[in-house]
N, C-alpha and C positions, 0 to 999 in steps of 0.2 A: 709197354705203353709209352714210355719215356721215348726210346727209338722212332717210334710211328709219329708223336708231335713230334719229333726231330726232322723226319725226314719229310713230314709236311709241310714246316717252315721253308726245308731249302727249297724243296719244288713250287712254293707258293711265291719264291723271291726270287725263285728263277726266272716264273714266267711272268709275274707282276716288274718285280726290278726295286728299282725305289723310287719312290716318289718326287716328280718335280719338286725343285727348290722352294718354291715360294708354299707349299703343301708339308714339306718335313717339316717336324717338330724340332730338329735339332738345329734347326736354320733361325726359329725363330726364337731358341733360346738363345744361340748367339747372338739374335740383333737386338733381344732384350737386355743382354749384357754389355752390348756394345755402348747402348742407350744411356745406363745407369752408369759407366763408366766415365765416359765422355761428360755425364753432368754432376758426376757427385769428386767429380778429380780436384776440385776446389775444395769441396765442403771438408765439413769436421773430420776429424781420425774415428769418430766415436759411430757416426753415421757410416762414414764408409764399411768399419766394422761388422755394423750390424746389416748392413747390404749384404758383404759376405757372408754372414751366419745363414741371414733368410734363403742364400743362396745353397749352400751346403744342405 
C-alpha cells in the first residue's frame, strides 16, 4: 500500500508540477516570516521569542 501512495504522489507531481508561486503554501510562510521579522527587529527580546516559539 505504502509503494502505490508513493508512487501516486510522483505521478501526480509529475504531471501537475508545483504550483505557481503566489498558490504555494511555503511562499506564504516565508512572507509571513518575512513580515514579523522586519517588524518585530525592534521589539522586546521576550516577543521576539515567543514569535519564534509560535513559529516552531
Amino acid at each position: 500500500m505504502e509503494i502505490l501512495v508513493f508512487v501516486l504522489a510522483v505521478a501526480f507531481d509529475l504531471v501537475l508540477g508545483e504550483p505557481p508561486l503566489r498558490f504555494h503554501p511555503v511562499n506564504w510562510f516565508g512572507k509571513i516570516i518575512s513580515f514579523f521579522d522586519a517588524n518585530l527587529r525592534s521589539s522586546s527580546r521576550i516577543l521576539c521569542i515567543s514569535f519564534g516559539a509560535v513559529l516552531v
